[in-house]
C-alpha angles and dihedrals in degrees: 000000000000120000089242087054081051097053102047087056096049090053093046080052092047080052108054087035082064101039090052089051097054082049089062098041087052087037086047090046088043095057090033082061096041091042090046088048085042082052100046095050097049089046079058097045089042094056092046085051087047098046085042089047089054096052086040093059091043092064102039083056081044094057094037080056103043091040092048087058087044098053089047093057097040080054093057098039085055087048092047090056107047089052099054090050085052080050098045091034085061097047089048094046081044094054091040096057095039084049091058095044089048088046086050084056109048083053095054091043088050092050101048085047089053089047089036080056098046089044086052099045091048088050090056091043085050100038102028119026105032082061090046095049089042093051089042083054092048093049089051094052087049089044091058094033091052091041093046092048100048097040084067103189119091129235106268109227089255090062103035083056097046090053092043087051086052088055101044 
């Protein structure tokens, strides 16, 4: 190869050296103006996540807050009533038990009035009516005696039989 044939290649080479190198200093300005927009808008975005994180953060304090009140309260509510069932379980266990005592009661108090009542009415049957019965008995005797005496005739054997066969 001549030197003038070397040379003309070695400037065709000097030349697309340089025009590759004016593609990648288009291609280098090309990306510096798509990374600084890049940049812009996700300072942009970054400062709309930061200003949502922060809101964020402040409800989520707000609702530990709120459900550390709630919780409390919940806690007491739950204390209060289990105390007032421990308090409700012993009056019922209290009238239960009053109500039983009062129940044992009423059913002594029944059966002395039942046995109060036998006692009473065998006392009248003793007392009362045995007298009654043995007087009635007396007064019939008299009666008989009395009617016996003052009718004055005596039965004749045909009637005496005849009132004996009514009997037999």
């Amino acid at each position: 190869m001549t030197s003038d044939a070397v040379v003309y290649v070695m400037a065709v080479a000097v030349v697309l050296v340089a025009a590759a190198m004016i593609a990648q200093t288009i291609v280098l300005v090309g990306l510096y103006r798509t990374s600084k927009a890049a940049g812009e808008r996700i300072s942009v975005v970054a400062s709309q996540a930061e200003s949502l994180f922060q809101s964020a953060q402040r409800t989520l304090e707000q609702s530990r807050k709120q459900l550390t009140d709630i919780s409390t309260r919940s806690t007491e509510v739950l204390e209060l009533a289990r105390t007032q069932l421990v308090r409700i379980d012993q009056v019922l266990g209290e009238a239960t038990s009053r109500a039983k005592i009062q129940m044992d009661r009423v059913e002594m108090v029944l059966d002395d009035t039942v046995s109060r009542l036998h006692e009473t009415a065998a006392i009248i049957h003793n007392g009362v009516l045995r007298p009654v019965k043995e007087i009635s008995g007396i007064a019939i005797g008299i009666r008989a005696f009395v009617d016996a005496l003052f009718r004055g005739r005596r039965l004749t054997v045909e009637q005496a039989t005849h009132d004996e066969e009514m009997f037999i």
